[in-house]
SESEZA-985850 format. One record per residue (C-alpha): x, y, z; residue number from 1; residue in one letter. Coordinates in nm, 3 decimals, always signed. Each point is the difference from the previous one (the first is absolute). Layout:
REM SESEZA-985850
[[X Y Z] NUM 'a'];
...
//
This chain:
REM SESEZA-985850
[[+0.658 +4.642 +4.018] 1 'x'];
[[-0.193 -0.331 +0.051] 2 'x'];
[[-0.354 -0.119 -0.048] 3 'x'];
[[-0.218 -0.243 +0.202] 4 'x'];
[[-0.192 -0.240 -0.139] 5 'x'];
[[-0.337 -0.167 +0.211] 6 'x'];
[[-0.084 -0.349 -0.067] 7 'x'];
[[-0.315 -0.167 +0.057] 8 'x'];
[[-0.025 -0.301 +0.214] 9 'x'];
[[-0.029 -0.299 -0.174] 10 'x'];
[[-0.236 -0.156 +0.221] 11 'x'];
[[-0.307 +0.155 -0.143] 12 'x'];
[[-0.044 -0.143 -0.329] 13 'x'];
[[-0.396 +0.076 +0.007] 14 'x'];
[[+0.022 +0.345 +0.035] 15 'x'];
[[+0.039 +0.259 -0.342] 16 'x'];
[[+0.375 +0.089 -0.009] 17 'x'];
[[+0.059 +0.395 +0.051] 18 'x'];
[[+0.237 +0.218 -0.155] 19 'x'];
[[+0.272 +0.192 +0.223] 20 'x'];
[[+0.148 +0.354 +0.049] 21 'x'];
[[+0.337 +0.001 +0.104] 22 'x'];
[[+0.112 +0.298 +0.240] 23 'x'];
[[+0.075 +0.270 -0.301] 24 'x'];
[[-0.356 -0.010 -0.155] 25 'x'];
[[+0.075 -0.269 -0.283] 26 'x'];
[[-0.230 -0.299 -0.076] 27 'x'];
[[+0.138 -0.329 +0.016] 28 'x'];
[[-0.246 -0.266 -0.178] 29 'x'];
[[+0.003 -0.313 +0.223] 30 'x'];
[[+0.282 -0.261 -0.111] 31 'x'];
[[-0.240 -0.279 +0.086] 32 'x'];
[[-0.282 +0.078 -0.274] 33 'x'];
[[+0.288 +0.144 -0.267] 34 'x'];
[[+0.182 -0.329 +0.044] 35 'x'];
[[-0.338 -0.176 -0.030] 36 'x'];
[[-0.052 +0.153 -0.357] 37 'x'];
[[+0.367 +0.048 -0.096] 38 'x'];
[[+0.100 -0.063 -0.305] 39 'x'];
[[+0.355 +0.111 -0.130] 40 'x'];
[[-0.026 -0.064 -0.357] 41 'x'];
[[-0.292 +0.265 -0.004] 42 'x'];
[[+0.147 +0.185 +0.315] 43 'x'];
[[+0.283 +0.116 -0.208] 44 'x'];
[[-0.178 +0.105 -0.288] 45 'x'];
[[-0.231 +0.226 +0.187] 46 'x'];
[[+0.062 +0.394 +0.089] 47 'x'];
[[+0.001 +0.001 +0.356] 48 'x'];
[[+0.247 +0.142 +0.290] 49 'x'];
[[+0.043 -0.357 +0.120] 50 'x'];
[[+0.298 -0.192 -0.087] 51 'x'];
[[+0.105 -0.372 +0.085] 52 'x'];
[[+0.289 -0.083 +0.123] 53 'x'];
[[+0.165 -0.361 -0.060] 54 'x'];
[[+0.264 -0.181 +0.180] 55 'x'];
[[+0.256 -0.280 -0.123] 56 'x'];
[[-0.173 -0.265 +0.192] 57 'x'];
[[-0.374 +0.076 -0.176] 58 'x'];
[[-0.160 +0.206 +0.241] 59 'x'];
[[-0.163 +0.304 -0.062] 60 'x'];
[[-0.095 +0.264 +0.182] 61 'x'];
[[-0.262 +0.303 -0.057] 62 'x'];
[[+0.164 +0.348 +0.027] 63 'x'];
[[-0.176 +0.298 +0.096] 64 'x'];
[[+0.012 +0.365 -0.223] 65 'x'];
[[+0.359 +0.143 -0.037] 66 'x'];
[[+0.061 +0.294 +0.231] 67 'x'];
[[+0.175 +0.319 -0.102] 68 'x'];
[[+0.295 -0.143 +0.162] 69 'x'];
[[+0.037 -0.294 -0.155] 70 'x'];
[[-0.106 -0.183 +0.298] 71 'x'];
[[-0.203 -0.314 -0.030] 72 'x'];
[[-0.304 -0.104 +0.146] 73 'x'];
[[-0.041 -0.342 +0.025] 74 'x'];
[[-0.136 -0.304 +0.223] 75 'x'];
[[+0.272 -0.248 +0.155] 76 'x'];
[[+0.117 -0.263 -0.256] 77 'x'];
[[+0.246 -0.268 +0.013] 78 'x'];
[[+0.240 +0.247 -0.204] 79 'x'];
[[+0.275 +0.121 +0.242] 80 'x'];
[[-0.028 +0.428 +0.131] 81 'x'];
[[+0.362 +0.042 -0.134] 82 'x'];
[[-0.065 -0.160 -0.325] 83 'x'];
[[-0.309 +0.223 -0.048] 84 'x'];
[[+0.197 +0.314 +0.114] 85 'x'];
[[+0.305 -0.088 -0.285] 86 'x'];
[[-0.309 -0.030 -0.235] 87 'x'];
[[-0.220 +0.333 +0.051] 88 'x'];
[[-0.027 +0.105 -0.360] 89 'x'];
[[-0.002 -0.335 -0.130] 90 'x'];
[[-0.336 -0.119 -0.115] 91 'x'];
[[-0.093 -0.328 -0.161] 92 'x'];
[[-0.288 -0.025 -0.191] 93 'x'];
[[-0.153 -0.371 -0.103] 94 'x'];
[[+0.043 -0.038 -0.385] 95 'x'];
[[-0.309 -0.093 -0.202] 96 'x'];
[[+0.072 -0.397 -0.102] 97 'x'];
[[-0.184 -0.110 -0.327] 98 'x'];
[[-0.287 -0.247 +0.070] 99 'x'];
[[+0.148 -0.246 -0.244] 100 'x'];
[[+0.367 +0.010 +0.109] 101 'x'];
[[-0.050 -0.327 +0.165] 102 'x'];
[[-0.222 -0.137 -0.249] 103 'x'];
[[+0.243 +0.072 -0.258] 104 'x'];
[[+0.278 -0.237 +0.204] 105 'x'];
[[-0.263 -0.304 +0.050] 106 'x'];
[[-0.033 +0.026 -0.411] 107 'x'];
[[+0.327 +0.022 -0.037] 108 'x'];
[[+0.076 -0.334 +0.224] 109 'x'];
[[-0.279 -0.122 -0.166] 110 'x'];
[[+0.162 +0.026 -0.335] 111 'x'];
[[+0.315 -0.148 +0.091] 112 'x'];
[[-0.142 -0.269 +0.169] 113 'x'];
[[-0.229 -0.055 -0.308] 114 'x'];
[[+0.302 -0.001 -0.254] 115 'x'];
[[+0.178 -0.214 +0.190] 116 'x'];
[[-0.276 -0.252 -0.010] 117 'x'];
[[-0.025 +0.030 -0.364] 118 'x'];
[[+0.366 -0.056 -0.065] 119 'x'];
[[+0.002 -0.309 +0.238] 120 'x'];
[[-0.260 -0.105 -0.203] 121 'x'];
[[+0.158 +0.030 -0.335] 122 'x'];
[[+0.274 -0.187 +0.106] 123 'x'];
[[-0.141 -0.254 +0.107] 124 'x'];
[[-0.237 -0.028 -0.333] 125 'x'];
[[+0.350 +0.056 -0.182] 126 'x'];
[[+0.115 -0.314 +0.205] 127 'x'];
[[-0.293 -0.200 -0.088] 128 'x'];
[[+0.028 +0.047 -0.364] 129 'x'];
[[+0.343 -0.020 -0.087] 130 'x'];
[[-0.060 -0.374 +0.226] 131 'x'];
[[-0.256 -0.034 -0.245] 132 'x'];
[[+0.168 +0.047 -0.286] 133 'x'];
[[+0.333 -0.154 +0.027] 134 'x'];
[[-0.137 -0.334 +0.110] 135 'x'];
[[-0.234 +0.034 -0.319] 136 'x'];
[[+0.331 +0.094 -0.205] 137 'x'];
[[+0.195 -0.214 +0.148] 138 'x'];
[[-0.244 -0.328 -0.053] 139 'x'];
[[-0.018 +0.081 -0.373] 140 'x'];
[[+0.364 +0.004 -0.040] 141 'x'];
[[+0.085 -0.334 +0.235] 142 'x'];
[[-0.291 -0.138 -0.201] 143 'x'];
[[+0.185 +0.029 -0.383] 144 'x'];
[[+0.365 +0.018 +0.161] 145 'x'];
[[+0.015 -0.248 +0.284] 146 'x'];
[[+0.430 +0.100 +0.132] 147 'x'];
[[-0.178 +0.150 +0.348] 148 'x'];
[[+0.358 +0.084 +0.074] 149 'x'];
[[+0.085 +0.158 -0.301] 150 'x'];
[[-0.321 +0.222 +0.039] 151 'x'];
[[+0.119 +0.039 +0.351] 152 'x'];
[[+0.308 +0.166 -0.078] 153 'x'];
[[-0.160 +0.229 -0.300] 154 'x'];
[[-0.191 +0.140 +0.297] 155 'x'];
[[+0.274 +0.077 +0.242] 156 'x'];
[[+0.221 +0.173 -0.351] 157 'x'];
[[-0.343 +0.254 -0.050] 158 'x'];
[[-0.030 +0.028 +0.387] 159 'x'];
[[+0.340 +0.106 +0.003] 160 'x'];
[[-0.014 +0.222 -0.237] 161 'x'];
[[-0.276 +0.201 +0.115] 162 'x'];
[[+0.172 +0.030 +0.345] 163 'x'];
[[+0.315 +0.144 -0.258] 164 'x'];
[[-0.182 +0.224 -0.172] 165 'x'];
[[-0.221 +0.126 +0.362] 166 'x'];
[[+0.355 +0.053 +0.166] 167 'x'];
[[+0.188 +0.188 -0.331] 168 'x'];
[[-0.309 +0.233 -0.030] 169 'x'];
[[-0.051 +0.054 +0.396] 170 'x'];
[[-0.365 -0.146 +0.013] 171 'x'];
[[+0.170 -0.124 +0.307] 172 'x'];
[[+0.351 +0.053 +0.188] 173 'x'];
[[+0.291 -0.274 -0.101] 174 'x'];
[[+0.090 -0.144 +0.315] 175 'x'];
[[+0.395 -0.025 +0.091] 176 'x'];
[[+0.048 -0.348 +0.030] 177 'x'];
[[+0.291 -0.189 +0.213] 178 'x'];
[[+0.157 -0.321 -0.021] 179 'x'];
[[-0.147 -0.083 +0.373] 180 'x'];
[[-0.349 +0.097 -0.149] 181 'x'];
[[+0.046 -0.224 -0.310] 182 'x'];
[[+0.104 -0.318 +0.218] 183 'x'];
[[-0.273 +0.066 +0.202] 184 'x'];
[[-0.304 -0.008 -0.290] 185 'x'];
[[+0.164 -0.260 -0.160] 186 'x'];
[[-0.190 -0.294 +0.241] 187 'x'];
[[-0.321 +0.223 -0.107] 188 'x'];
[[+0.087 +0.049 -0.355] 189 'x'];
[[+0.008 -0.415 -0.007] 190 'x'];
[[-0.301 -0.084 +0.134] 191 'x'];
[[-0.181 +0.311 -0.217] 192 'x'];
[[+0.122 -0.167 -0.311] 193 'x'];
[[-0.148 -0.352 +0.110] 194 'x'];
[[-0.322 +0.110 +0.103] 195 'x'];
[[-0.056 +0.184 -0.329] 196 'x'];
[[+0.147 -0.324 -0.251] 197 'x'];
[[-0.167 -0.231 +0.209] 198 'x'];
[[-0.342 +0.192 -0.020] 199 'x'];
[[+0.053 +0.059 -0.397] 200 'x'];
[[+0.034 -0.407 -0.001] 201 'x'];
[[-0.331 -0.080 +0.161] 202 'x'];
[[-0.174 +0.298 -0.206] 203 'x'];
[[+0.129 -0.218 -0.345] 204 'x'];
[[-0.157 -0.333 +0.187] 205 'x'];
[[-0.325 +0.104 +0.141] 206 'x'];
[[-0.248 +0.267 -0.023] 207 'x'];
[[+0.043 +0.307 +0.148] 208 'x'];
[[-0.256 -0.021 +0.256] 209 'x'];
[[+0.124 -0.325 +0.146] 210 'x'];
[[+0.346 +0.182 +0.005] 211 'x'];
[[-0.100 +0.275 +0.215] 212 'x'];
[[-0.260 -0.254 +0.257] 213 'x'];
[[+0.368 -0.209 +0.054] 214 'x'];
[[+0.124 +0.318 +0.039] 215 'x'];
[[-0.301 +0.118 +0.250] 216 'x'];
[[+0.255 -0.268 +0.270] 217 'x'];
[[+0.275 +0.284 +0.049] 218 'x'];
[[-0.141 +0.033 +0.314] 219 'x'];
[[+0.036 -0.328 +0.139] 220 'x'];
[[+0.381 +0.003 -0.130] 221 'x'];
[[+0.051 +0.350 +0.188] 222 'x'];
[[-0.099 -0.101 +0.291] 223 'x'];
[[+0.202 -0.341 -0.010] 224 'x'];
[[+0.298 +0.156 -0.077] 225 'x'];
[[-0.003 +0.289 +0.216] 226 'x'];
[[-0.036 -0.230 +0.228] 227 'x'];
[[+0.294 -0.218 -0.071] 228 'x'];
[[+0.270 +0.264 -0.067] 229 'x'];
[[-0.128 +0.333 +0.198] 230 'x'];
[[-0.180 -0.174 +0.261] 231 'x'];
[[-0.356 +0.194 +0.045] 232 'x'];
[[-0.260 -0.262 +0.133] 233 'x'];
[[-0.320 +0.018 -0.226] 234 'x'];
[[-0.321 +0.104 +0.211] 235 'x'];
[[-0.320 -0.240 +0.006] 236 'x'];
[[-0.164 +0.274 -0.221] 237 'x'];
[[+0.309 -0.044 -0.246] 238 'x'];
[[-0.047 -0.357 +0.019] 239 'x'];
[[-0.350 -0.002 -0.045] 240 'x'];
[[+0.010 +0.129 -0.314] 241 'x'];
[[+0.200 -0.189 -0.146] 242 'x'];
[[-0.234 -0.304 +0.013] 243 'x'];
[[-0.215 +0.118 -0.271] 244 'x'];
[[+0.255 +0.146 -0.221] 245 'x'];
[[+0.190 -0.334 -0.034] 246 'x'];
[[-0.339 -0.200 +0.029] 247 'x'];
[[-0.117 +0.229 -0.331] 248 'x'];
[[+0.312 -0.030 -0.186] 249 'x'];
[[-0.044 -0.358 +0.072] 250 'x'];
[[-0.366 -0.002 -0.147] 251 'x'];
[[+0.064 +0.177 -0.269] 252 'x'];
[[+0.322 -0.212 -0.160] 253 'x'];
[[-0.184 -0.333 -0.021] 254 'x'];
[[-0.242 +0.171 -0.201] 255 'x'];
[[+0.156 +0.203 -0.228] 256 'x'];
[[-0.002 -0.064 -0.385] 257 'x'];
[[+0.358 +0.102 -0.079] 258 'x'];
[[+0.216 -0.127 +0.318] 259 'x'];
[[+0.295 -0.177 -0.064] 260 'x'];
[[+0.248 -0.038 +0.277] 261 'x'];
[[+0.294 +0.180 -0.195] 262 'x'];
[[-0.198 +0.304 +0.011] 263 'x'];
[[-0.137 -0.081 +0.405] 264 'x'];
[[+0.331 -0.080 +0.118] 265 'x'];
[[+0.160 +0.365 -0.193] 266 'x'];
[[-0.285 +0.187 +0.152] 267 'x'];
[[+0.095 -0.122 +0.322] 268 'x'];
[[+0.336 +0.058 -0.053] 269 'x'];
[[-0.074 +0.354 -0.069] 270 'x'];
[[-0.199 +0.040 +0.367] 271 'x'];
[[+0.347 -0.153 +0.142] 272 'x'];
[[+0.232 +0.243 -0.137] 273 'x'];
[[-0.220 +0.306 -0.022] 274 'x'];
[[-0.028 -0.031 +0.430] 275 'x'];
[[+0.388 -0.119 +0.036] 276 'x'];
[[+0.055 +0.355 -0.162] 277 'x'];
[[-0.260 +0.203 +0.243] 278 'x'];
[[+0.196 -0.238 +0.277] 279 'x'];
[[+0.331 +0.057 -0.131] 280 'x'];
[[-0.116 +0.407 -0.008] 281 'x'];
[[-0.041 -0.008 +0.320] 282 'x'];
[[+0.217 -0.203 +0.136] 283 'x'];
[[+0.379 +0.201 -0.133] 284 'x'];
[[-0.158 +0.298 -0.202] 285 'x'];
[[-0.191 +0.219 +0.288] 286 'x'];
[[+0.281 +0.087 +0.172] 287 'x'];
[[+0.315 +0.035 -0.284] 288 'x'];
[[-0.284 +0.109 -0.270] 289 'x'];
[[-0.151 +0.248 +0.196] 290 'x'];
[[+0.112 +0.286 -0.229] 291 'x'];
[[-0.130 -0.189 -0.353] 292 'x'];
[[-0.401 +0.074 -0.037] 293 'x'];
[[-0.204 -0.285 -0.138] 294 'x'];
[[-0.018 +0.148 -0.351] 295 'x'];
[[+0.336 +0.044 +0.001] 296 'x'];
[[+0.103 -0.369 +0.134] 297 'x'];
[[-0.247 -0.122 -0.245] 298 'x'];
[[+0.156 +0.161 -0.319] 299 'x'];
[[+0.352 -0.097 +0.100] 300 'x'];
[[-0.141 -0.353 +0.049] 301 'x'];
[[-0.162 -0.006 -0.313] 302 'x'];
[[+0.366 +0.076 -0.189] 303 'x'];
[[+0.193 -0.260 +0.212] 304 'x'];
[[-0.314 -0.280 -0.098] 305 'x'];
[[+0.143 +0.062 -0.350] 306 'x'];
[[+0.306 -0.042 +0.037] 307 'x'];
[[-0.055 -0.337 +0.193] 308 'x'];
[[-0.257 -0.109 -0.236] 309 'x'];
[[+0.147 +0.069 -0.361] 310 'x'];
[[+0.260 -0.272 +0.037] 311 'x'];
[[-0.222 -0.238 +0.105] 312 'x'];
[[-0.266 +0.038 -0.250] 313 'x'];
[[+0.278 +0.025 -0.319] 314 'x'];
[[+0.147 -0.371 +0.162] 315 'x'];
[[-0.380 -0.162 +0.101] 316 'x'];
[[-0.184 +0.169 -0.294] 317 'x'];
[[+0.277 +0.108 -0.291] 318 'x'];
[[-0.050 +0.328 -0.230] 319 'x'];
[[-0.459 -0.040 -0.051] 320 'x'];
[[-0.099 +0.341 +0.004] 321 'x'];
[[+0.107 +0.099 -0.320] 322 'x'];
[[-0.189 +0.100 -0.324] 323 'x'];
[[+0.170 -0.304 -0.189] 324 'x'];
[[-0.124 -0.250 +0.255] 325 'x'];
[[-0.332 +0.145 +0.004] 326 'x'];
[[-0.067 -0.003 -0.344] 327 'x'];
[[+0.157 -0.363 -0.007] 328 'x'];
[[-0.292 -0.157 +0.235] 329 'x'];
[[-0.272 +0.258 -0.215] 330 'x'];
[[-0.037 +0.242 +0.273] 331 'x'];
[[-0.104 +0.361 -0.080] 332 'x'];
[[+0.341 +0.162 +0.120] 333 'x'];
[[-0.161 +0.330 +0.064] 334 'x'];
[[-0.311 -0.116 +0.158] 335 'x'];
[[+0.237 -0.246 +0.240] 336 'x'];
[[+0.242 +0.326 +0.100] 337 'x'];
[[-0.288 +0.269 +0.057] 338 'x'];
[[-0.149 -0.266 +0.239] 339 'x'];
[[+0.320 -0.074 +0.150] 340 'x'];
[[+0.078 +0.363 +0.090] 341 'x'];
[[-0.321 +0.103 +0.122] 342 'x'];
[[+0.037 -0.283 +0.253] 343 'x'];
[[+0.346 +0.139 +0.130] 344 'x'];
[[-0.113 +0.316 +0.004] 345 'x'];
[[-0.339 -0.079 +0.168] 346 'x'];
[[+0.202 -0.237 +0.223] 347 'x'];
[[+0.248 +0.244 +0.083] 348 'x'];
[[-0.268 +0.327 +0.053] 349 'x'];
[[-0.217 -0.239 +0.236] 350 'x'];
[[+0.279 -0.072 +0.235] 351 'x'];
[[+0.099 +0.371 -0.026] 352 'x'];
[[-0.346 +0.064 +0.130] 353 'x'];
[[-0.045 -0.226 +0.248] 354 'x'];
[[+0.345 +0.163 +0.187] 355 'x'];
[[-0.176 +0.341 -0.050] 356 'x'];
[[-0.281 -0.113 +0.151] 357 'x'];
[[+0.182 -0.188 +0.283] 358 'x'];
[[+0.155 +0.395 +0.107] 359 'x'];
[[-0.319 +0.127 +0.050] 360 'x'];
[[-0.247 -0.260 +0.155] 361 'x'];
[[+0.057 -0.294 +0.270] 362 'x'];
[[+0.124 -0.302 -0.073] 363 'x'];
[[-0.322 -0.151 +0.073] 364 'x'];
[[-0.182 +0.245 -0.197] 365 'x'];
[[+0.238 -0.129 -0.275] 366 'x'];
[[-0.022 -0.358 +0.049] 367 'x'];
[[-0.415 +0.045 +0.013] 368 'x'];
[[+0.076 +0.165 -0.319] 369 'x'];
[[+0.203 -0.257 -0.153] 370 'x'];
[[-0.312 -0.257 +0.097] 371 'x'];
[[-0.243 +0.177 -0.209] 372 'x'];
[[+0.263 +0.034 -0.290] 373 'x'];
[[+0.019 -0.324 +0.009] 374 'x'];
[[-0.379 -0.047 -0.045] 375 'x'];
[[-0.016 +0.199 -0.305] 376 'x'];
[[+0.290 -0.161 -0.193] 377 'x'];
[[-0.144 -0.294 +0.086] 378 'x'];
[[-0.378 +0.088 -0.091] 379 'x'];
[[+0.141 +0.186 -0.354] 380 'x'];
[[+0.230 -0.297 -0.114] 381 'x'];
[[-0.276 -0.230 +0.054] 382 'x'];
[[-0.244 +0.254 -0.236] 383 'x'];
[[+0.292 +0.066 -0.264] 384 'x'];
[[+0.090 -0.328 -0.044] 385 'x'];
[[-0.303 -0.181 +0.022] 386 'x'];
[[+0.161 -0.218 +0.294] 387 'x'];
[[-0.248 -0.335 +0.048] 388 'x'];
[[-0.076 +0.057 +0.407] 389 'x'];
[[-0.202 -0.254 +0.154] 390 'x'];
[[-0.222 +0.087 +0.328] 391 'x'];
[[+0.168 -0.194 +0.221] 392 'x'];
[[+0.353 +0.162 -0.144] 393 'x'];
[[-0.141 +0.388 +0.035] 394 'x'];
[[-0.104 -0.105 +0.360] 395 'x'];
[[+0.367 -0.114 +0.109] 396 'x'];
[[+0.169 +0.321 -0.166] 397 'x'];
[[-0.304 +0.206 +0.206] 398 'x'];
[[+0.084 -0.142 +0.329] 399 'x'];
[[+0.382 +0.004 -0.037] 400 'x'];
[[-0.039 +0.415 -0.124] 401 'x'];
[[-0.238 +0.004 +0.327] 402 'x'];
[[+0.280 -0.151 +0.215] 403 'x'];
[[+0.251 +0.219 -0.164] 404 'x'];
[[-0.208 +0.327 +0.070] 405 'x'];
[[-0.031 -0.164 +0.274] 406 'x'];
[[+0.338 -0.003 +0.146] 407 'x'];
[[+0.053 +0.356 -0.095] 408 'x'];
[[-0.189 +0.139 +0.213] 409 'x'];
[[+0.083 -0.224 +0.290] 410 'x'];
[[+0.358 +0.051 -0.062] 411 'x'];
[[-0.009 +0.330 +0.151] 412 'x'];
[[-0.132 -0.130 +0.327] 413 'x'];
[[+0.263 +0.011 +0.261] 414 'x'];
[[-0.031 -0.203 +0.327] 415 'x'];
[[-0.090 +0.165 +0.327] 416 'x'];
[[+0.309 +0.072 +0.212] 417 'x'];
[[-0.003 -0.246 +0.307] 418 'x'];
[[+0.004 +0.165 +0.339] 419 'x'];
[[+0.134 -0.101 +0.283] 420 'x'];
//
């Protein structure tokens, strides 16, 4: 048995749509006005003898009333006749979808997003702080026990054994180490330990604000260097900015109160080592590294700085930190050890940090970051210590930071591609 179904022309669009009867006496409503006031979410949930049918490529078709022989009624569709024949009892019905399913997603994202944000954000404020506090510590304890390398070392021993006591409990996975590996960090391991004794020996000569505006020229030895060993031409933007970095650091050292050139010369020492190890990081440990993860490299760097430093500081510097000596030159030995340790634990959480922080942002985002840390050791030494800053000595630091922010965000500028 088979039904007919009449279509009305589409080219009379002004005239009120009629309703059909096919050949056996049934009324067919006219597909143009039911598919101008469809609506399958309610569709379904009515009572009526009119079904939809729905194909695997999205398109639906409107079905007339089910026969007594199970024959279907139905306008042409995209939907092939011998699927619909293999489908003649089989009736899909649109399922009711809560108004706030989608809403509930877009909160959900939302929320993620948002905690994510906040946890950045902690980290970073944990970064900031622990700074802040283990240049504060660390100034107190130069101040009454002047052995910078001494101090050095005491700070490598309590970073080392918080990475002991974070791999034995499983705060984070011990690495399996190989003797490749280790010959391979040792270069890095070097040049970590100098950067961190030499910046110790300018924070016992000079004030910690005029430490960290000598400090503002990493920069300018980055992009030397990189330019000398891995061969990456600087930009004019690059270059640009380093005009008023060096022109503030400039500024600001023939007016401060406390220079000296022992403490200008260790500072600067610092900025040399501290970028020979981001060059020398580069340079062999991308490619043989690869499997190590910064916190990971960092903590086995930290161990291997001990081990190099300890002999020197016992032959420079002798047995110092010790309750007897203490109390020989009338220092408070508790006072002088609870400052001591919170700087190598502040110094070693900060670092910690800043990796953790690297894994999760650019390192431009990063290195902006690192300017504005920067600013606020700077600006909270100066306020805890009552440092003596003149105007003309606040103005080079500001224009050296500028440069330094600067060159951040230029950094990340790459020249056009020439075409040819």
């Amino acid at each position: 048995m088979s039904s007919s179904v009449a279509l009305s022309p589409p080219s009379t669009p002004f005239l009120k749509p009629r309703n059909f009867i096919n050949g056996r006496g049934i009324r067919i409503i006219n597909p143009v006005t039911r598919s101008l006031s469809f609506n399958p979410i309610r569709f379904s949930s009515q009572k009526s003898n009119d079904l939809v049918s729905s194909s695997s490529n999205g398109v639906s078709s409107f079905c007339g009333p089910r026969s007594s022989s199970s024959s279907w009624s139905s306008i042409p569709s995209l939907v092939s006749s011998d699927r619909e024949n293999n489908n003649k009892d089989f009736r899909i019905k649109a399922t009711p979808v809560p108004e706030s399913a989608g809403a509930g997603e877009t909160a959900q994202e939302k929320s993620s997003g948002l905690m994510q944000t906040l946890q950045l954000g902690s980290l970073f404020g944990l970064w900031y702080l622990f700074n802040i506090y283990f240049n504060i510590y660390n100034k107190q304890t130069l101040k009454v026990f002047p052995y910078p390398v001494t101090i050095t070392t005491f700070q490598f021993l309590v970073g080392t054994v918080f990475v002991l006591l974070m791999w034995t409990s499983n705060l984070y996975k011990r690495p399996k180490i190989t003797t490749s590996q280790l010959v391979a960090i040792l270069p890095l391991a070097v040049v970590h330990t100098m950067g961190n004794l030499f910046t110790n020996m300018s924070l016992g000569k000079v004030a910690v604000s005029f430490t960290h505006t000598i400090k503002a020229m990493e920069p300018f030895f980055s992009v030397v260097l990189s330019s000398m060993f891995l061969g990456e031409v600087p930009t004019l933007w690059v270059i640009s900015s380093l005009i008023p970095i060096v022109g503030g650091v400039g500024l600001a050292s023939m007016t401060e109160a406390s220079f000296n050139w022992a403490g200008f010369w260790s500072a600067m020492a610092s900025n040399v080592t501290f970028q020979s190890r981001n060059v020398l990081s580069k340079k062999f440990m991308v490619k043989k590294e690869s499997s190590l993860d910064n916190i990971t490299l960092f903590s086995i760097i930290t161990i291997m700085s001990l081990f190099l430093l300890a002999p020197v500081a016992l032959v420079m510097e002798g047995v110092k930190f010790t309750p007897a000596h203490l109390t020989s030159v009338g220092l408070n030995v508790k006072e002088v050890f609870t400052r001591a340790l919170f700087a190598g634990l502040c110094f070693h959480a900060y670092q910690q940090v800043s990796y953790m922080i690297l894994q999760r942002v650019s390192p431009v985002t990063h290195s902006v970051g690192n300017c504005v840390k920067r600013v606020v050791v700077i600006v909270t030494s100066v306020l805890f210590f009552r440092t003596p800053v003149s105007p003309i000595n606040s103005l080079g630091t500001g224009i050296a930071l500028a440069g330094v922010f600067l060159y951040s965000r230029v950094k990340g500028i790459k020249p056009k591609p020439k075409t040819t």
